[in-house]
C-alpha positions in Angstrom: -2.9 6.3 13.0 -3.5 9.2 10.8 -6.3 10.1 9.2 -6.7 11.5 5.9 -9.1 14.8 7.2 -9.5 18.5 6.3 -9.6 17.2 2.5 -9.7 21.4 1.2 -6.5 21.8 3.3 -5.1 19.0 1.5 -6.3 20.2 -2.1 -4.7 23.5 -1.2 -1.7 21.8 -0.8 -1.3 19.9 -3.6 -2.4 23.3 -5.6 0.9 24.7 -4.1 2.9 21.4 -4.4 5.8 22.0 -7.4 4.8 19.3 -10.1 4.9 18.2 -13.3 3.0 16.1 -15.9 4.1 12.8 -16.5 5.4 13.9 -20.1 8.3 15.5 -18.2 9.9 12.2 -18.7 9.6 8.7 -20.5 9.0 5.7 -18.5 7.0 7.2 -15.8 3.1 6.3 -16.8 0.8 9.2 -16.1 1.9 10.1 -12.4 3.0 13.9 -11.3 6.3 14.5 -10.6 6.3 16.3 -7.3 9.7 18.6 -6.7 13.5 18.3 -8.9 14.5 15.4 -10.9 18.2 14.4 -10.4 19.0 15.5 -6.6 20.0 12.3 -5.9 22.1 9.1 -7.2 22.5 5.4 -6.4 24.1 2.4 -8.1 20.5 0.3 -9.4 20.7 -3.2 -10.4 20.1 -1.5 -13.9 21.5 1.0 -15.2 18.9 3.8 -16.0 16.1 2.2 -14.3 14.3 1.6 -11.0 13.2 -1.6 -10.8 10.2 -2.2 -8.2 8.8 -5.8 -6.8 4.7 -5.3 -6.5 2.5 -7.3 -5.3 -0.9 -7.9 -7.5 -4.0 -7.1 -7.8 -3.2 -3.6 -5.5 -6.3 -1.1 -5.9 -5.0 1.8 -5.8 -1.6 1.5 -5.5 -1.3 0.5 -8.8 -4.3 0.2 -11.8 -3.6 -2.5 -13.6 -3.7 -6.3 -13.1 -0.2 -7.1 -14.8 2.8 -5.2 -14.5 3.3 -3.9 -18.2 -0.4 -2.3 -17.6 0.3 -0.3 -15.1 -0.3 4.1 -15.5 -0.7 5.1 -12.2 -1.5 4.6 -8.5 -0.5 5.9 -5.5 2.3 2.8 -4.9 3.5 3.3 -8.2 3.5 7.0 -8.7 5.5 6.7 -5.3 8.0 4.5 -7.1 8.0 7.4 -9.8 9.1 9.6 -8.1 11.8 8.3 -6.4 13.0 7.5 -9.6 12.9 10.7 -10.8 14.3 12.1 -8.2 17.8 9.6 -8.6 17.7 10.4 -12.1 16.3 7.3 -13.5 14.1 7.2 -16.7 11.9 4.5 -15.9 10.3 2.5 -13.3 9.8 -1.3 -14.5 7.8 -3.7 -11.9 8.2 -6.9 -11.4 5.0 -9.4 -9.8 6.0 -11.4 -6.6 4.4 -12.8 -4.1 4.0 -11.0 -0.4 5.3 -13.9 1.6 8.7 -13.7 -0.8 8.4 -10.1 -0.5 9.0 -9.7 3.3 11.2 -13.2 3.3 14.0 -11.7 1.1 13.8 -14.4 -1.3 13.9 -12.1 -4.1 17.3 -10.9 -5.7 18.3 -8.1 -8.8 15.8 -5.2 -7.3 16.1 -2.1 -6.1 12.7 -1.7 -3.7 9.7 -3.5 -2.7 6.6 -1.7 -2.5 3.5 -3.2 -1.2 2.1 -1.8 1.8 4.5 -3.5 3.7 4.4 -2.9 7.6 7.6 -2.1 9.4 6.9 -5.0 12.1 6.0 -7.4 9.5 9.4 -9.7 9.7 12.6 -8.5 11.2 15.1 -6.6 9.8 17.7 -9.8 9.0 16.2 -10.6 6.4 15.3 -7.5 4.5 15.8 -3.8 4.9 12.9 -1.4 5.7 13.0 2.2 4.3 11.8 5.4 6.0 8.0 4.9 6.7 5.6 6.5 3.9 2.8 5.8 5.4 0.6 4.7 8.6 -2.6 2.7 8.3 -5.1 0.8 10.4 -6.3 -3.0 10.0 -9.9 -2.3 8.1 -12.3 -4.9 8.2 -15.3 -5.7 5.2 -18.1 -7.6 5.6 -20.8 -8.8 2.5 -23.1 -5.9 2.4 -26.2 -8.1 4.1 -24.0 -9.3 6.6 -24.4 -8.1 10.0 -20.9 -8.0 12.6 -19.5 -6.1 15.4 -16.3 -6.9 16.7 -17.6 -9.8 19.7 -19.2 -11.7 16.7 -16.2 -10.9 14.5 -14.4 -13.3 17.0 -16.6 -16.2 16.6 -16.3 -16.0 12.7 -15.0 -17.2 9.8 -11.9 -14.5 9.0 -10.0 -14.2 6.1 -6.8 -12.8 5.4 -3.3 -12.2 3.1 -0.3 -15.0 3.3 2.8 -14.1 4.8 1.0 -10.9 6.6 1.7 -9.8 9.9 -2.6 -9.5 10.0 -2.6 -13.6 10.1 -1.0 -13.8 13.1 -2.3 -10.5 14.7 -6.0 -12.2 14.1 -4.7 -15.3 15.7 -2.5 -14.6 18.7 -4.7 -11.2 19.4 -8.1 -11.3 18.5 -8.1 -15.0 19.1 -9.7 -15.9 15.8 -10.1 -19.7 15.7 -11.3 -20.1 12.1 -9.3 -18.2 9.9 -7.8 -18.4 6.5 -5.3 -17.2 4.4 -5.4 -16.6 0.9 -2.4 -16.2 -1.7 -3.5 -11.9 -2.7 -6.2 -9.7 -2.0 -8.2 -10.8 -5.1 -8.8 -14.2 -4.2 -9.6 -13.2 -0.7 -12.1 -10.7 -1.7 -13.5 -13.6 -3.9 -13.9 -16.1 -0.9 -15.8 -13.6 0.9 -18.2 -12.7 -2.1 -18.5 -16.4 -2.5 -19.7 -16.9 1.1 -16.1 -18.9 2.3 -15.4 -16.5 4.5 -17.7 -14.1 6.6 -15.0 -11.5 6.9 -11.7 -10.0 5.4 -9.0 -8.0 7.3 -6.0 -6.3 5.5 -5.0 -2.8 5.5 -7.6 -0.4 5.7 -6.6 1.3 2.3 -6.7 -1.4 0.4 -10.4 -2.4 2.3 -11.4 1.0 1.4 -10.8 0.4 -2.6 -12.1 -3.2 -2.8 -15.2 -2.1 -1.3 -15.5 1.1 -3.2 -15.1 -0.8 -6.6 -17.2 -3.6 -5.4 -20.2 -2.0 -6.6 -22.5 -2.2 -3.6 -21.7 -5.9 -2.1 -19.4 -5.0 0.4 -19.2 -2.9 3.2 -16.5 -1.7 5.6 -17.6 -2.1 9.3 -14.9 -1.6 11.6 -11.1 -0.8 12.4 -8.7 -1.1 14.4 -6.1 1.6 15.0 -3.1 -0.8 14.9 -1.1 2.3 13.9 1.2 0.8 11.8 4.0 1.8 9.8 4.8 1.4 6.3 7.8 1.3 4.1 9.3 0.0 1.1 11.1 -3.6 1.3 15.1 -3.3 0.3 17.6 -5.8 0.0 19.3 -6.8 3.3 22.0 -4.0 4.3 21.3 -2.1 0.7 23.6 0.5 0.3 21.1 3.0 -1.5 19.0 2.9 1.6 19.9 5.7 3.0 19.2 7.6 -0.3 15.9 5.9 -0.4 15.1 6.9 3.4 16.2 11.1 2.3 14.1 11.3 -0.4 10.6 9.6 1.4 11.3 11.9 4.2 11.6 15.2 1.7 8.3 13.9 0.1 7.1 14.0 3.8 7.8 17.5 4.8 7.3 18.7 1.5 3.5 17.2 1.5 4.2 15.1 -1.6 3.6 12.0 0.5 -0.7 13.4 1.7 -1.0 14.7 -2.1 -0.1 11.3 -3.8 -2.7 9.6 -1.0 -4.8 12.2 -1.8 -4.4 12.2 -5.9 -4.4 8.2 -6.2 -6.6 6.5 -3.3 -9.6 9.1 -2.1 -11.0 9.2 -4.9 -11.6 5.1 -5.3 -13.0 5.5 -1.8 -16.7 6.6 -3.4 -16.4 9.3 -0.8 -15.8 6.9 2.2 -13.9 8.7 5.1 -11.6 6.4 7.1 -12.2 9.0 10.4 -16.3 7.6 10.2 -15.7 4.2 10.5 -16.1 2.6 13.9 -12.8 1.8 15.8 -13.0 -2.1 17.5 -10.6 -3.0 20.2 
């Protein structure tokens, strides 16, 4: 897994990083444009625009609980600059759910984006782009209750539909009472209700539901699952290898730490994923 550590290392970096204000351009919300528009071209399904499937509510990856109300966020400012980067002058998003997401049920779009991992289904029915991320399986508690990962076991575990987590909490931790919920809102929401004793999901998105949870959660664990991310394409897309150029420029380049940096750190109160216990 990596960690997000040396946090005046990364700062540096993004002090160095070629960017731009989000005025550069219309369309684009209030995300920094990282490198050169227009080094790149595909065929999208509309002409002049990007057009994303999401995945709501998303903390951090993108602000705003419909798709219209959406600035910023490290998933979307992503999308951003991709789309700047083919040319395009706006992103517009589109609300699906995960399962149909990672299914391929869903036609006219250019990319998926919502922390999907790599391993999640396989490849016949959708195309995976380059990785632009790696992230661990987090695991939140209500802030009075007390876990470690033998009682985790014996609990009652919540997680997403249509997440490779359901059946990794099945088939590997053998979790016997576990449910599933439709997004990460309403899972949170079984939890603070007392439905469930625990959540598991990726640890970024545990990291900013607990951060903006005001004091009645708490992260207690992790495990280093390792896994990688990537945006969700139509099968056999022809603009994937486009796609997969320009995610692994933002790599080298440091764009990818500097939007992790710029959009999810600071939701995490000051919480440092490399501190939280890892459970096997």
């Amino acid at each position: 897994m990596r960690r997000l550590r040396h946090t005046g290392v990364v700062f540096t970096l993004l002090a160095g990083l070629a960017f731009h204000q989000a005025r550069a351009a219309e369309g684009y919300g209030q995300c920094r444009l990282f490198g050169h528009g227009a080094t790149h071209h595909v065929t999208p399904v509309v002409p002049g625009q990007l057009t994303v499937l999401i995945n709501l509510p998303a903390v951090g990856e993108f602000d705003g609980d419909t798709p219209t109300t959406i600035r910023s966020g490290r998933e979307f400012c992503l999308a951003v600059n991709i789309a700047y980067r083919l040319g395009l002058d706006r992103v517009v998003l589109r609300n699906a759910s995960f399962d149909s997401l990672v299914a391929g049920r869903n036609r006219d779009y250019d990319l998926a984006l919502a922390l999907v991992s790599v391993r999640h289904r396989d490849h016949e029915v959708v195309t995976f782009s380059a990785p632009y991320a790696f992230d661990s399986y987090g695991i939140a508690t209500r802030a009075t209750t007390r876990m470690d990962e033998n009682t985790l076991r014996a609990a009652r575990v919540g997680t997403q539909l249509g997440t490779n987590v359901t059946s990794w909490a099945r088939d590997s931790l053998k979790i016997r009472r576990l449910s599933a919920f439709d997004d990460t809102g309403t899972m949170f929401t079984a939890l603070a209700a007392g439905n469930v004793d625990a959540v598991i999901t990726s640890l970024s998105v545990i990291l900013g539901q607990v951060g903006a949870a005001q004091g009645r959660f708490r992260v207690v664990g992790q495990f280093p699952e390792g896994t990688p991310i990537a945006a969700v394409l139509p099968l056999h897309s022809p603009e994937a290898p486009v796609i997969d150029r320009i995610i692994n420029d933002m790599r080298t380049e440091g764009t990818l730490r500097a939007l992790d940096m710029t959009y999810l750190a600071p939701l995490w109160k000051g919480a440092d994923p490399s501190t939280i216990p890892v459970w096997h």
